[in-house]
N, C-alpha and C positions, 0 to 999 in steps of 0.2 A: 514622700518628702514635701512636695509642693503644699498638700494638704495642712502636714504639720508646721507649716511656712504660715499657710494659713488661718490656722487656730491660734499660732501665735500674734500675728496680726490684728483679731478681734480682739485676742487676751487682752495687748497692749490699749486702744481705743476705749475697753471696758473699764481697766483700771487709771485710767487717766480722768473720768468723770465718774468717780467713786459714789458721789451722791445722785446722779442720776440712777445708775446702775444699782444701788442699793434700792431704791423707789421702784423700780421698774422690776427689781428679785420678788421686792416682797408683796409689789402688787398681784404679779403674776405667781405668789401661794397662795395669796385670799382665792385669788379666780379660780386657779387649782383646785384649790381645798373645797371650795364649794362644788365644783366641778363633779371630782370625784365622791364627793357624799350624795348627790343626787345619782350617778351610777351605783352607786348600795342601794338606795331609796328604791332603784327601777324594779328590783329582783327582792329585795331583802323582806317583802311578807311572804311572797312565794317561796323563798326559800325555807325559811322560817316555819311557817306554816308545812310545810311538807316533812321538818323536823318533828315537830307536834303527832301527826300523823303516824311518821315512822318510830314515834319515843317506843312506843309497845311491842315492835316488833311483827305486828300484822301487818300486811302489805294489801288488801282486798276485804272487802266488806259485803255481806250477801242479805238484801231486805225484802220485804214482802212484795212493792212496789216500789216505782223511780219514785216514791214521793220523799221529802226531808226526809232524814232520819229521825225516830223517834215524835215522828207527825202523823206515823199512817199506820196501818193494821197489823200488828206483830207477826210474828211467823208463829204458827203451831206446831207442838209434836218437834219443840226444838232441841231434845237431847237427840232422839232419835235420827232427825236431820243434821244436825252435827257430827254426830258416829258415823252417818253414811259418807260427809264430805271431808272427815278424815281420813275414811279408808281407802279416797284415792289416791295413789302415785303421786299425784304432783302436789300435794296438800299436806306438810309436815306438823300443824295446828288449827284447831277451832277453838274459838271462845265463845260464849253466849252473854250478853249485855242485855239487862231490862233495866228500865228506870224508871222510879216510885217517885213520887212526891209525900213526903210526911212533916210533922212537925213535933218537936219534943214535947213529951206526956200530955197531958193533956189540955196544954195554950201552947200557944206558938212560942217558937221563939220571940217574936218582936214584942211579946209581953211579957217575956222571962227578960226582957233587954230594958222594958219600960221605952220604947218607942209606941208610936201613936201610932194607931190605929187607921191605915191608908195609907202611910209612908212606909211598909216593910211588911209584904205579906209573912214572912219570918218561916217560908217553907225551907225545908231540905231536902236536896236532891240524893237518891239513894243508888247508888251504881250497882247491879246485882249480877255477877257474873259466876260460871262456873270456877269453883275453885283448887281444881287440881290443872286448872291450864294456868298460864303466867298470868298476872293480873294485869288489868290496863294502870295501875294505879303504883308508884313509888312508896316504898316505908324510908320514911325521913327519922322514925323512933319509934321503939317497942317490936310487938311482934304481925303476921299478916293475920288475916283471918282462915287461911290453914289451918293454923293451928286451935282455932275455936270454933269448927264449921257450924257449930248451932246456933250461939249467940254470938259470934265474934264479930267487930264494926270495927272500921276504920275510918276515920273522922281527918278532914283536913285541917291546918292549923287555924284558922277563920272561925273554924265551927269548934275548936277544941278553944278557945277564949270563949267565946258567946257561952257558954255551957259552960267552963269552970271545970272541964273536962282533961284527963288524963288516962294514960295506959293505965288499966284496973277499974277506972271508973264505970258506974253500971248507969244507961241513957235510957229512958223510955220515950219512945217514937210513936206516933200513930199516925199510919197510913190515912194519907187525902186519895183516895182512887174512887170518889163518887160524891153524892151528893151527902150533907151530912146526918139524914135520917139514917143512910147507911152505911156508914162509918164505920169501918172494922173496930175491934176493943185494938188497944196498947200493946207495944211487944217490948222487953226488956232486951237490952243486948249490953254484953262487957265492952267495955273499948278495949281493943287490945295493939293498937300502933295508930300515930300520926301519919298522916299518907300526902302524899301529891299528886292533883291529877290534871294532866296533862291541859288541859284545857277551861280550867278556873282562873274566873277573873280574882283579883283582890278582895272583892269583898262577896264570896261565894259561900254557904254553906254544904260540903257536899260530903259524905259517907258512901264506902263500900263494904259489902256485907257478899253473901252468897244469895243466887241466884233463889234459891227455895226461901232464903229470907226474905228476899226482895218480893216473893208472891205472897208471905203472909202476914205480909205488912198491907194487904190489901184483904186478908181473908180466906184467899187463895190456897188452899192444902195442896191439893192434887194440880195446880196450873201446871203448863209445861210451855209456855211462852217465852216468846225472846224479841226483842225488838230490835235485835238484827245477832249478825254470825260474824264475828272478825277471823282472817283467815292468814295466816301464814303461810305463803309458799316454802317449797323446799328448795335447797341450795340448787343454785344453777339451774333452777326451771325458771322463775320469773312470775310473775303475779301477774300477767297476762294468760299464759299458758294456765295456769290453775283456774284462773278464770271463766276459759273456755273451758275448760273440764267441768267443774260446775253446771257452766250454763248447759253442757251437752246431757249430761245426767237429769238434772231439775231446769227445765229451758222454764218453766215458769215464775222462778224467782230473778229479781235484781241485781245483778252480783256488777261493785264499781272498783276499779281499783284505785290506792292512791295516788297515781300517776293523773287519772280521770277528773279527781275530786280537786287535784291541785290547776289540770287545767282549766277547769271549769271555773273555779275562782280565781282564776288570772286573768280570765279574760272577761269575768263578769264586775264581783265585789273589788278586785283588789286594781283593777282596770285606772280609777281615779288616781291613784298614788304615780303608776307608770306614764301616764299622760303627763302628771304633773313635773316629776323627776326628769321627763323628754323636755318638756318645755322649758324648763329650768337651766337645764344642762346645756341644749341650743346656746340660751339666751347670755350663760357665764362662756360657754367658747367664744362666742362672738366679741365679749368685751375684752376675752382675754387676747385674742389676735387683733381688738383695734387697740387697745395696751401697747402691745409690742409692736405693730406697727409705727408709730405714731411715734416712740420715743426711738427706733433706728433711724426713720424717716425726720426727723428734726436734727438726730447727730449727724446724718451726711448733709444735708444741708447747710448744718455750722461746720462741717468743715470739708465744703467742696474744692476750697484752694487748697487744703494739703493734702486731698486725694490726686487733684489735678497735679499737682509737683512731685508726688511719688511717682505718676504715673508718667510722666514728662524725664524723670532721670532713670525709668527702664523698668517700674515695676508693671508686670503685664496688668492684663485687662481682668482674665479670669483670676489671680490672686487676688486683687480688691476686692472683685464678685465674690469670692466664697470668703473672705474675711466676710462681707456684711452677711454670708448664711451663716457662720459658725458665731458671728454675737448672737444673733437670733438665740441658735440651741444653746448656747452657754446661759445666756436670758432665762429662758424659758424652760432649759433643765435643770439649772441649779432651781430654780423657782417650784418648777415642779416636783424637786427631790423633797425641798422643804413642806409644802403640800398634804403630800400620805400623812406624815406624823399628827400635822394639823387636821387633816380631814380625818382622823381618828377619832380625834380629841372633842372637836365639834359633832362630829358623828353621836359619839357615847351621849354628848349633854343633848341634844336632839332627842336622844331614845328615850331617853328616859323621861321628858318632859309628852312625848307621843304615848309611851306605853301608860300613862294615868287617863287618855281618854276612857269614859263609863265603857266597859263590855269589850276590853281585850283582854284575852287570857294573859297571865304571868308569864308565859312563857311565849311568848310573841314579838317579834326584835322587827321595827321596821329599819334598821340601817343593819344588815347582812353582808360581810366580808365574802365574796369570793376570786380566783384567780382570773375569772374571765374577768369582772370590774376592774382588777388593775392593769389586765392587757388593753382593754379599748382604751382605758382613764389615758395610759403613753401613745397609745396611734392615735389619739385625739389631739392629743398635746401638740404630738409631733408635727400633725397636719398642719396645727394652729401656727407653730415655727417657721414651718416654710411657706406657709401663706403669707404670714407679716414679714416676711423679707422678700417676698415677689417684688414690691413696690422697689423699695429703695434698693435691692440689686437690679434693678432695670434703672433707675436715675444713674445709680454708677457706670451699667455697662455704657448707655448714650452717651455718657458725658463729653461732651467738646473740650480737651484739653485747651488749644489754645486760646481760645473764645475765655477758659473760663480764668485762665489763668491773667486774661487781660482785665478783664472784668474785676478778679483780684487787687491789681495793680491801681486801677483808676479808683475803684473805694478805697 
């Protein structure tokens, strides 16, 4: 009861000064809203990124060496090593990935585009993976290359304009895999679906074809290369556990999983964004708690004679006290209800303006929703509430009634 004495109390004081209280809601959304969009920002390539990762379904990655992928010396004998790290228990999928660099028939693209010469080496990147496993790659239209395992190509949408290209259309490529005295000749290939892959930027040309295409596009009949192993764990083992199995079978290979790959670039490449969204964040709570300070701390001060007269005809000490906590939360919760909606809103137009920097993939979101961002975004809030009413609930509890109400009288 006392409590709801209480919230009444503020109620009253807040809507008596409608336009402070309006100033001071909507200040305290800006503050919020930025607030909480730099809590996305902290997480939101990590998270993101780990999306990417997981679009295909592999959870672990098995290379020759810790070196990048597709920087260092392929694996050999990769069907073969595939078969074996399927046929463990804790391993439910393998896929084999190589990837060719070519360019259509016999000029580049940047000359089939009439771009100059130095501004657009006009290569295309050839994804060549086994094709009775799932593919890394979405069909967005048409059919996969399943069903054309000889000549079948799938082209992203980037590369299917630059080309004039469509399901049915026939590409001719030639592998760049040396110098160009040895040049492999031209391969024809159908298009037979528009694809997506997971990790093209905008302006990407990239095709997936089959893993034996992808070798004779270099020349390669007989190759049996892979320039890594994507590996699916099986349900309720975990991509750790496969892992180890792996490494305890071939302790000579690489094997990372995506759990690894994502902490690595959290605490490496994506390190700059979380420092910054810290600092940020710091810097809006702070202005948000001297906000709210500052305009409780000004209303008891205008009206220390009709606290001092309430409290002089019997209203206790602790009911004022908690009236100036519960304006506070009323402040700063309505304030921060309004907030989410807005830090939504600014969030989305943020993203989109970050995802056109050169060399983020499409599918790459630096503002990422999750539930842990709205549970801090409130116990930050919260803190911030009761911190800005420390002050002015300590002017109220000292207050010298009679002192002040003399004081009253002579102004």
């Amino acid at each position: 009861m006392t409590g709801l004495r209480a919230l009444r109390f503020a109620w009253l004081t807040i809507v008596r000064q409608p336009a402070r209280s309006v100033l001071g809601i909507l200040g305290v959304a800006a503050v919020g809203a930025l607030l909480f969009d730099m809590l996305l920002l902290s997480r939101g390539l990590v998270l993101s990124f780990r999306t990417l990762l997981d679009a295909g379904g592999f959870d672990a990655r098995v290379l020759a060496t810790d070196m990048v992928p597709f920087s260092g010396p392929r694996l050999d004998h990769a069907s073969t090593l595939a078969a074996a790290i399927r046929a463990l228990p804790e391993v439910a999928a393998v896929q084999q990935v190589r990837t060719v660099r070519a360019t259509a028939g016999d000029r580049s693209v940047a000359s089939a585009m009439g771009v100059d010469d130095g501004e657009d080496d006009g290569e295309i990147e050839i994804v060549g993976t086994d094709i009775h496993v799932h593919p890394v790659w979405t069909i967005a239209e048409g059919r996969d290359v399943a069903e054309d395992p000889a000549n079948g190509l799938v082209i992203n949408r980037h590369l299917a304009e630059t080309l004039g290209a469509k399901p049915g259309s026939k590409v001719t490529l030639r592998g760049r895999c040396g110098d160009e005295a040895s040049m492999p000749p031209p391969v024809t290939f159908i298009v037979t679906g528009i694809a997506t892959f997971p990790f093209d930027t905008p302006g990407d040309d990239t095709a997936g074809t089959s893993i034996a295409s992808a070798a004779r596009l270099c020349g390669e009949r007989d190759a049996d290369q892979a320039d890594m192993l994507l590996v699916r764990s099986r349900d309720g083992v975990g991509a750790d556990t496969a892992a180890a199995a792996i490494h305890a079978r071939r302790p000579d290979l690489h094997i990372v999983t995506n759990a690894e790959i994502v902490d690595q670039f959290s605490r490496l490449q994506f390190s700059y964004f979380r420092q910054i969204s810290s600092v940020l964040a710091t810097v809006t709570l702070f202005f948000g708690f001297l906000l709210v300070a500052v305009l409780l701390t000004v209303s008891v001060n205008q009206h220390l004679g009709e606290i001092a007269t309430l409290r002089a005809i019997g209203l206790t000490r602790a009911r004022v006290v908690a009236g100036i906590f519960w304006e506070s939360v009323v402040m700063v919760g309505t304030g921060g209800v309004l907030a989410v909606p807005i830090g939504f809103v600014v969030a989305a137009w943020l993203d989109r303006i970050l995802r056109r920097l050169p060399g983020i993939p499409t599918g790459l979101h630096f503002f990422v929703f999750e539930p842990r961002a709205l549970g801090l975004y409130v116990v930050l809030l919260s803190a911030a509430a009761l911190a800005a009413a420390a002050y002015p609930m300590r002017i109220v509890a000292g207050l010298p009634i009679a002192g002040t109400l003399r004081q009253e009288v002579v102004s």
